[in-house]
MIDOSE-1310 file (N, C-alpha, C; in nm, 2 decimals, decimal comma, always signed):
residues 100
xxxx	+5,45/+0,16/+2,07/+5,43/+0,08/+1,95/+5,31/+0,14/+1,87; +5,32/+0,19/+1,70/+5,23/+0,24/+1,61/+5,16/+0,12/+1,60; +5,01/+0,13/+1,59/+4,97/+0,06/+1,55/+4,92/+0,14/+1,36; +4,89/+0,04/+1,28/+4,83/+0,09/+1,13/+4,69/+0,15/+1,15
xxxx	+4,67/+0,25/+1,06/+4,53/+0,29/+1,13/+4,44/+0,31/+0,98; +4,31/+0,21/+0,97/+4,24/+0,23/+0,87/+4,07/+0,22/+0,92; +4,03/+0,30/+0,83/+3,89/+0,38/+0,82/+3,81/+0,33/+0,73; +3,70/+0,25/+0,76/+3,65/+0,22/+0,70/+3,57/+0,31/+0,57
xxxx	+3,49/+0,27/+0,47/+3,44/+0,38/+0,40/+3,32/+0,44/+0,45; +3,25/+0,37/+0,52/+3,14/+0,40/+0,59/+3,15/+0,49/+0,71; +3,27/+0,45/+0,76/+3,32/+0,52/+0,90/+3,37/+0,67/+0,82; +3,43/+0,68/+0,75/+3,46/+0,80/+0,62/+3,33/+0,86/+0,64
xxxx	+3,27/+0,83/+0,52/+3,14/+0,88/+0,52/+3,04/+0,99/+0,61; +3,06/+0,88/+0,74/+2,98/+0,96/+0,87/+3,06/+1,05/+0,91; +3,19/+1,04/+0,92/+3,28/+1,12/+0,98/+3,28/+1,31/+0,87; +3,24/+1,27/+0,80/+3,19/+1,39/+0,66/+3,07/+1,41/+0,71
xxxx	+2,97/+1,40/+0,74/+2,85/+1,46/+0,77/+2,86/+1,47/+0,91; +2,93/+1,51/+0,97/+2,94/+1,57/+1,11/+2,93/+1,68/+1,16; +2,87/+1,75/+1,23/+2,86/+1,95/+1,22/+3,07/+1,96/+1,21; +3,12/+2,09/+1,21/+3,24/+2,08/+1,20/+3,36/+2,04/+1,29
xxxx	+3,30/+2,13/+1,47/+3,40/+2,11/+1,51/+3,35/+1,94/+1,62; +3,25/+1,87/+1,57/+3,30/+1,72/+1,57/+3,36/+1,70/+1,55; +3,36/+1,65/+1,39/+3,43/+1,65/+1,28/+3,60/+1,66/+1,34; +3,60/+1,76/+1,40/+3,74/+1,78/+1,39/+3,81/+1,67/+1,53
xxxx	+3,74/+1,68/+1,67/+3,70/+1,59/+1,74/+3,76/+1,45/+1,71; +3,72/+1,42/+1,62/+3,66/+1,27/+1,56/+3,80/+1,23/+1,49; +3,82/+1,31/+1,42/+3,91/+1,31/+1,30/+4,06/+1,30/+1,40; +4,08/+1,39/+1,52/+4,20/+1,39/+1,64/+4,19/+1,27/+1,69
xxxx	+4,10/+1,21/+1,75/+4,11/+1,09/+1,82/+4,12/+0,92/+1,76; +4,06/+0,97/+1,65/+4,07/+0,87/+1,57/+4,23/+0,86/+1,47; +4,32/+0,95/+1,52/+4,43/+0,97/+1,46/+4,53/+0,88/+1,59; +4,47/+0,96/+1,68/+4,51/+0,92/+1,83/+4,52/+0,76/+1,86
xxxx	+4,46/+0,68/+1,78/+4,40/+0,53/+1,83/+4,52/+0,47/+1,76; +4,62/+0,52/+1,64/+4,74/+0,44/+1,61/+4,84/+0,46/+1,69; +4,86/+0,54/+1,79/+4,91/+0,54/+1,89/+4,90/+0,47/+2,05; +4,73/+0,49/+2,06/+4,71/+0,45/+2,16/+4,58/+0,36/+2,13
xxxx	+4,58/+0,30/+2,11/+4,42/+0,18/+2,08/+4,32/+0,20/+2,21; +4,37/+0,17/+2,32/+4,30/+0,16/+2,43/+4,35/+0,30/+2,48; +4,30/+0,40/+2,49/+4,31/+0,54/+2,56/+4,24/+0,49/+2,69; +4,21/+0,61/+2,77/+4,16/+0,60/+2,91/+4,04/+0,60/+2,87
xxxx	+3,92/+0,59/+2,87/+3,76/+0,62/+2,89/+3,70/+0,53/+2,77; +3,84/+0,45/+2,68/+3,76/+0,37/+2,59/+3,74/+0,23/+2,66; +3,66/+0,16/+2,59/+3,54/+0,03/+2,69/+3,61/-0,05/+2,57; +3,59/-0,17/+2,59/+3,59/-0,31/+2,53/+3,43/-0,34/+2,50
xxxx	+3,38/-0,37/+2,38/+3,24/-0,37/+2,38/+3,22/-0,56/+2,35; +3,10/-0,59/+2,43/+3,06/-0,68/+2,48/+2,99/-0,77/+2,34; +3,13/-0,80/+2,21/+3,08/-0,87/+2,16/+3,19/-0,99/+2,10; +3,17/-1,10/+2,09/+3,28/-1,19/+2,04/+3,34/-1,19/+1,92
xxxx	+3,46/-1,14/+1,91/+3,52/-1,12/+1,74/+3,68/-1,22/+1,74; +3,66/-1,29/+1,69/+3,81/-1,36/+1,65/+3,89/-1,33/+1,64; +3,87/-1,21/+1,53/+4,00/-1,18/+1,44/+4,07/-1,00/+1,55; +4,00/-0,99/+1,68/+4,05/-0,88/+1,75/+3,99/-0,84/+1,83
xxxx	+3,96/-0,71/+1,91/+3,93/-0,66/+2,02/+3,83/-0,55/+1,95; +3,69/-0,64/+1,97/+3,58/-0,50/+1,97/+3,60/-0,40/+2,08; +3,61/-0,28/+2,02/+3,62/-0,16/+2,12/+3,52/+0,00/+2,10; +3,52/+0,08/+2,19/+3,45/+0,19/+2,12/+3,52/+0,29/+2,24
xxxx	+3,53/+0,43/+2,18/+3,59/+0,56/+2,26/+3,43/+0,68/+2,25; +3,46/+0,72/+2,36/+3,30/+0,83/+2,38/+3,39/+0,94/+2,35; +3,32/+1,06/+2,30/+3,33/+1,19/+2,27/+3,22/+1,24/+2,30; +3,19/+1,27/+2,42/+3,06/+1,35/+2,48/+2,96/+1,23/+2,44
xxxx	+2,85/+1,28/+2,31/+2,70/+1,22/+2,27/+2,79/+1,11/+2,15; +2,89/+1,11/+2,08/+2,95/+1,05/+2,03/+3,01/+0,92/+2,02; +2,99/+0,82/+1,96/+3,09/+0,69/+1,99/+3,14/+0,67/+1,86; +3,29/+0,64/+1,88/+3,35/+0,60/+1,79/+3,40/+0,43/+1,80
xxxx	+3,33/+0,33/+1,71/+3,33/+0,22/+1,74/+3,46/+0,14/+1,63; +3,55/+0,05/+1,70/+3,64/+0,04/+1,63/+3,72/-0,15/+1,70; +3,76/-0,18/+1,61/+3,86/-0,32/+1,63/+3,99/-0,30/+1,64; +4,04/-0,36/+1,74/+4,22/-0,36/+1,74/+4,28/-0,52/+1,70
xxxx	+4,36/-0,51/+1,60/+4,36/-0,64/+1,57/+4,50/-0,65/+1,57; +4,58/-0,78/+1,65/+4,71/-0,76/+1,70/+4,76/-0,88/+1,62; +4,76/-0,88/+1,53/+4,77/-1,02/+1,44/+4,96/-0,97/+1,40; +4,99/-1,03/+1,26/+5,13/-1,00/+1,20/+5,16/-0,84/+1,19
xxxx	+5,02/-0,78/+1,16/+5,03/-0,64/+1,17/+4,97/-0,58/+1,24; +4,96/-0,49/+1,33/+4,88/-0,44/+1,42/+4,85/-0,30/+1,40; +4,71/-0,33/+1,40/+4,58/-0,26/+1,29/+4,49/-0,21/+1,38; +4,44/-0,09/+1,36/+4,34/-0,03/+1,37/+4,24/+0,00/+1,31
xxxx	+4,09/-0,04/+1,32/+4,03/-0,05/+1,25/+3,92/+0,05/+1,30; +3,86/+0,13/+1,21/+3,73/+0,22/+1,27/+3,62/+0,18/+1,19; +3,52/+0,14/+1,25/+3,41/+0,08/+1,15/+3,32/+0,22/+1,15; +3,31/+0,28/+1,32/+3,16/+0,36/+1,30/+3,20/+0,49/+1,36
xxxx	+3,15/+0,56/+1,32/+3,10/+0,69/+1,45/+2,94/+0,72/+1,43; +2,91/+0,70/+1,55/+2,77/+0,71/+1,59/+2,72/+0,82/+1,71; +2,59/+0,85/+1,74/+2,53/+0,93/+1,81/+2,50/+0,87/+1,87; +2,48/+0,85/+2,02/+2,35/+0,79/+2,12/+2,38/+0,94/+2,20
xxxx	+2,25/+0,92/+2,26/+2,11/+0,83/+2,21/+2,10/+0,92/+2,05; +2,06/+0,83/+1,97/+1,95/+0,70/+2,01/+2,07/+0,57/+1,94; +2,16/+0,59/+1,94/+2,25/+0,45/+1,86/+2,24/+0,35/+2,02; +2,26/+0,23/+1,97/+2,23/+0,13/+2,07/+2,33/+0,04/+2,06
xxxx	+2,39/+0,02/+1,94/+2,52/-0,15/+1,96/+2,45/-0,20/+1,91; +2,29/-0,21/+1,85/+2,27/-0,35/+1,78/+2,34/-0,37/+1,63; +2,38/-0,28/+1,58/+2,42/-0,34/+1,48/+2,57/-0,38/+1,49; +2,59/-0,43/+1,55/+2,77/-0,50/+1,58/+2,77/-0,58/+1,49
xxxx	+2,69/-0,67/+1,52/+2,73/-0,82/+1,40/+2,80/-0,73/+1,24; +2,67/-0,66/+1,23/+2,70/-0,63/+1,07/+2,83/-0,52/+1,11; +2,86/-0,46/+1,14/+2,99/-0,36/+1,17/+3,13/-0,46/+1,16; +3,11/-0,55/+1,21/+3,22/-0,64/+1,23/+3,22/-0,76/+1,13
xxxx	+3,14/-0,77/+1,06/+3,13/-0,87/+0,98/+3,20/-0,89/+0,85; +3,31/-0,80/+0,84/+3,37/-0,75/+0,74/+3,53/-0,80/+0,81; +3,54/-0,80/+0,95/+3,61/-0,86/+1,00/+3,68/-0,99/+1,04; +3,59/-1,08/+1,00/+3,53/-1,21/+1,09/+3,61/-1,28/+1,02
């Protein structure tokens, strides 16, 4: 089953300031999540969202932070790509709050 797959602008954004072959990385897997939402090594992240399933996929130092939302249409949503260290999760609320 496809899921729809949309990118936030902000998730845009970071995904453009990436050295290249992230970039390229980023741009594969994130292609990858309308097929497969839950891959193998991606986590369910430990926050309460209504409207779907907070999730995030590692790429080495990389996270790509994202919602699966199984409603009438089933949607893929990428809010972030981030670095840890030093990225931490605190900003969930606001990442997802566009969701709520």
């Amino acid at each position: 089953m496809s899921y729809q797959l949309e990118v936030s602008s902000a998730a845009q954004r970071e995904i453009q300031g990436l050295p290249g072959h992230v970039r390229q990385r980023v741009r594969r897997a994130t292609r990858d999540l309308a097929d497969n939402p839950r891959p193998a090594g991606s986590r369910r992240l430990d926050f309460d969202l209504a409207t779907g399933e907070p999730r995030r996929v590692r790429l080495d130092r990389w996270r790509i932070v994202y919602a699966v939302i199984e409603a009438d249409v089933k949607l893929v949503v990428v809010l972030a790509v981030r670095r840890r260290p030093p990225y931490d999760y605190s900003d969930l609320p606001e990442l997802f709050d566009d969701l709520s």
